[in-house]
C-alpha positions in Angstrom: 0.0 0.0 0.0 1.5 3.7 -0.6 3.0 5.2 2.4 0.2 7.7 4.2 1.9 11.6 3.9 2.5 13.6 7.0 2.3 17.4 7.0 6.1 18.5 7.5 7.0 20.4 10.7 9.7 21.5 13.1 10.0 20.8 17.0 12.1 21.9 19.6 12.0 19.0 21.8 13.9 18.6 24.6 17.3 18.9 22.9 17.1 14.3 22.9 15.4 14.2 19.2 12.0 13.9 21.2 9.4 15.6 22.9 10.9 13.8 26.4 14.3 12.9 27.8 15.1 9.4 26.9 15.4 7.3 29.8 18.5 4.6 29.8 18.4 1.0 30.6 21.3 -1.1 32.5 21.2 -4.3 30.4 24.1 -5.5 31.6 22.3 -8.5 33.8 19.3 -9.3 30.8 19.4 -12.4 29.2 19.0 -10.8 25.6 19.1 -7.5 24.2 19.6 -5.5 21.3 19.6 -2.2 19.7 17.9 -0.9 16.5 20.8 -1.0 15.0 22.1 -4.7 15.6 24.6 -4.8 18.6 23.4 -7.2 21.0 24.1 -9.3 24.2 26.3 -11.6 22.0 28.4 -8.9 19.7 31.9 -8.2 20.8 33.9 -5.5 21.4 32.2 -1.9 21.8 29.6 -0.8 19.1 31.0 2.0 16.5 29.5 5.2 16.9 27.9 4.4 13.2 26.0 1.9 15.2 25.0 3.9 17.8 24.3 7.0 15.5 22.2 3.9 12.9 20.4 3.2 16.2 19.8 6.7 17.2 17.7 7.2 13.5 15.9 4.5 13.6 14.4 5.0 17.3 13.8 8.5 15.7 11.5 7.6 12.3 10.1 4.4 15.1 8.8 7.6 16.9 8.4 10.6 14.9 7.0 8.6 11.6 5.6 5.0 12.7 2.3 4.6 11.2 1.1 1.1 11.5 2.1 -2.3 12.1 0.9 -5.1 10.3 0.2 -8.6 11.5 -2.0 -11.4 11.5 -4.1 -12.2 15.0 -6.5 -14.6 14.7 -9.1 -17.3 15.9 -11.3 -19.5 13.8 -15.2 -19.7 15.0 -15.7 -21.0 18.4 -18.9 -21.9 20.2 -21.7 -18.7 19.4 -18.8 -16.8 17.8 -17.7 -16.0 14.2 -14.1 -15.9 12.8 -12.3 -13.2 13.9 -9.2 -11.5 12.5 -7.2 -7.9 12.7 -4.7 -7.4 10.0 -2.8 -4.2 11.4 -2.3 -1.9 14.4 -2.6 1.7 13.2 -0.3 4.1 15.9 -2.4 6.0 18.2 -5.6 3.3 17.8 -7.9 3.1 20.6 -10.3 0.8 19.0 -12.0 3.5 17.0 -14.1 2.8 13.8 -12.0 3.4 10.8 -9.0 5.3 12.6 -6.4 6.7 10.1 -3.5 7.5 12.7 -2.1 10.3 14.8 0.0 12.5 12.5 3.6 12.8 13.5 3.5 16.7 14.4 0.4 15.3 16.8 3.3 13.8 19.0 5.4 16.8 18.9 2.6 17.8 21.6 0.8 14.7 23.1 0.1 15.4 27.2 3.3 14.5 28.7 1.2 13.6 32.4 -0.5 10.9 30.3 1.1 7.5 29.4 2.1 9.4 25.9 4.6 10.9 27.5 7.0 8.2 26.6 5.1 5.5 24.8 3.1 5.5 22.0 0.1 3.2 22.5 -2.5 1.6 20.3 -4.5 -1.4 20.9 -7.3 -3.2 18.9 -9.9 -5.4 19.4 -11.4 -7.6 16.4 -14.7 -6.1 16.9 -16.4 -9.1 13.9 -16.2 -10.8 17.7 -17.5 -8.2 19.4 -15.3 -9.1 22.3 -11.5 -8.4 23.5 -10.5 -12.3 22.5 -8.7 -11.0 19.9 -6.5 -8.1 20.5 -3.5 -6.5 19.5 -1.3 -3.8 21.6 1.4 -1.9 21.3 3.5 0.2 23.3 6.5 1.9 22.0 8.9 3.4 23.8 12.5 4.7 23.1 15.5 3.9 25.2 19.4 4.2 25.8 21.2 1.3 26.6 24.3 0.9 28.8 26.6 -1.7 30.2 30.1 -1.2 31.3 31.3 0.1 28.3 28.9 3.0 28.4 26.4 3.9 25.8 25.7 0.5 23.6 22.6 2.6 21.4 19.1 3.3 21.3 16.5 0.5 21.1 12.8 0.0 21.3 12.4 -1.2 25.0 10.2 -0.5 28.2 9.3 -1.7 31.6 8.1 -5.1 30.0 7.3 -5.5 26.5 7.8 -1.7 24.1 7.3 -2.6 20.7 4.5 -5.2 21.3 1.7 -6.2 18.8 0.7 -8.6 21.8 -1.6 -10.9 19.8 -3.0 -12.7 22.7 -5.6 -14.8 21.4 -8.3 -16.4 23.7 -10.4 -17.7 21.6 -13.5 -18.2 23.9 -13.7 -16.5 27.7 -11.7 -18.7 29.9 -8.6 -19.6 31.7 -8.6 -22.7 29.8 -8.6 -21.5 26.4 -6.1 -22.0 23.6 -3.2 -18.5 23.6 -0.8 -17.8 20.6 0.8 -14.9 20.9 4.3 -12.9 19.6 5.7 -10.1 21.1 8.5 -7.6 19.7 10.9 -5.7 22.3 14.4 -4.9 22.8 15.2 -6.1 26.3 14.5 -9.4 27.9 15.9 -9.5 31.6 15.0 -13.1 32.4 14.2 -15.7 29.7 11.6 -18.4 31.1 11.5 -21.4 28.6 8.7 -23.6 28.3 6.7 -22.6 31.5 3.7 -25.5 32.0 1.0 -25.0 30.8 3.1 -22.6 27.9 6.0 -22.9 25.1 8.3 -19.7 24.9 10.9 -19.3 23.0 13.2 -16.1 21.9 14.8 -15.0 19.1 16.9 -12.1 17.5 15.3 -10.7 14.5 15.6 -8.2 11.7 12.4 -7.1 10.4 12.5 -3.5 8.4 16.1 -3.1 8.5 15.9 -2.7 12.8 16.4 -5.4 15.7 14.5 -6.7 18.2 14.2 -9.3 20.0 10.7 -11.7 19.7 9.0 -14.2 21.9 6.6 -16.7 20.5 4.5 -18.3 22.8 1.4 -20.5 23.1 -0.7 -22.9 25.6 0.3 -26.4 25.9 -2.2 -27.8 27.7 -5.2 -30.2 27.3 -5.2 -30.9 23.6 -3.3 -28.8 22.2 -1.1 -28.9 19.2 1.4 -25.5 19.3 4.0 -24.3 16.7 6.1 -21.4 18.4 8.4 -19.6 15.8 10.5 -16.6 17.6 12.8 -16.9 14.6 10.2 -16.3 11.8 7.8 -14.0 14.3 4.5 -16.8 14.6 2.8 -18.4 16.8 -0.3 -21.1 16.4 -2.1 -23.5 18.6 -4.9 -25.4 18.0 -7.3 -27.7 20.4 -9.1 -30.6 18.7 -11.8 -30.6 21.6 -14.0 -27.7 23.7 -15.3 -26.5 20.9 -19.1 -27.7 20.2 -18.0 -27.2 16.4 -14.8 -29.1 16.1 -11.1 -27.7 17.2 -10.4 -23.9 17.0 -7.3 -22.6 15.9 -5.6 -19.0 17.2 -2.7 -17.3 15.3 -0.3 -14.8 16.2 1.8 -13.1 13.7 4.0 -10.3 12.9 4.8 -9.0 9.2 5.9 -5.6 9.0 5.9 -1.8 9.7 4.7 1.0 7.8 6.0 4.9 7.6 4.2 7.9 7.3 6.2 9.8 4.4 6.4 13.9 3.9 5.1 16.1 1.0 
């Protein structure tokens, strides 16, 4: 699809690139991390300062020009309920009909007492369901990194998950029910692997030219049949029984970004 335009403008900021000081993160103790630009937990050495510079653009146009994300989140009929699907996360979304996005002058201004301040947030319910069963979130939030060796780069990162399409799938109401989900961040301070009843697993990926780190999970309980793919951004499970109607199958993907460009 062509890229929405954005009205060009100028900002003073707070001298950071952004409408807020960018808060750092101590990563030396996280199981994986990574900037925008590439240089993670397992690179050697000390980054260039053409990484960190690479890294400071990116978390730039991820703030300033981010329009949507696009994914798949998913569930097949279930009981009284219809297929239900979202296909993208538009920045700024707060489950309104038809929403076309929050222009990037908009967030030259946002309230900085909300939870704008230092996140853009979006989330999406699949509303053919009427219901929150199938959902996708985001939060993005931009951050320094730091170890010993001082300033590492900028990545997309906050308290828990920051660039997160979270598509969390419950497929009918209950604690019980089949979950895919994949989540996109740059800082992972402890790794849990295959938690009962759940499958994790992590991965560094490139998608867009930038770096994150992903985490695939799904239930692995009762019936289920789960395929976790951190590598390749997916997530699936499917239970053969509990469903009046045969098995129902949830699916959690991420494909892509899209950028506003300027006139």
């Amino acid at each position: 699809m062509p890229a929405p335009i954005a009205t060009p403008f100028t900002a003073l900021g707070e001298g950071t690139g952004f409408p807020s000081c960018i808060n750092t993160v101590w990563v030396g103790w996280s199981d994986y991390w990574t900037t925008l630009s590439g240089f993670n937990k397992n690179s050697t050495g000390s980054p260039t300062q053409a990484s960190i510079d690479e890294s400071f653009r990116m978390a730039m146009n991820l703030y300033w020009n981010l329009h949507e994300f696009t994914l798949t989140c998913s569930h097949t009929p279930v009981f009284d309920q219809p297929a239900a699907s979202i296909d993208k996360l538009v920045v700024g979304d707060q489950n309104e009909v038809d929403f076309e996005g929050v222009q990037p002058v908009k967030r030259a201004c946002w309230d900085f007492s909300s939870q704008f301040s230092r996140y853009i947030y979006s989330w999406r319910s699949a509303v053919e369901a009427q219901s929150n069963w199938t959902r996708a979130n985001s939060r993005v939030g931009i951050f320094a990194y730091y170890d010993t060796r001082g300033l590492l780069g900028y990545a997309a990162n906050s308290s828990s998950v920051s660039l997160n399409v979270n598509a969390s799938l419950l497929a009918v109401r209950s604690s019980i029910s089949p979950l895919a989900g994949v989540n996109l961040t740059g800082n992972v301070r402890t790794a849990v692997i295959d938690p009962t009843p759940y499958l994790q697993n992590y991965a560094y990926v490139e998608l867009d030219g930038m770096h994150f780190v992903c985490q695939a999970y799904a239930s692995d309980g009762y019936d289920d049949s789960a395929t976790i793919d951190a590598a390749n951004l997916t997530a699936e499970c499917t239970r053969a029984t509990y469903n009046p109607a045969g098995s129902v199958t949830v699916e959690a993907s991420i494909t892509g970004f899209n950028f506003y460009a300027y006139s």
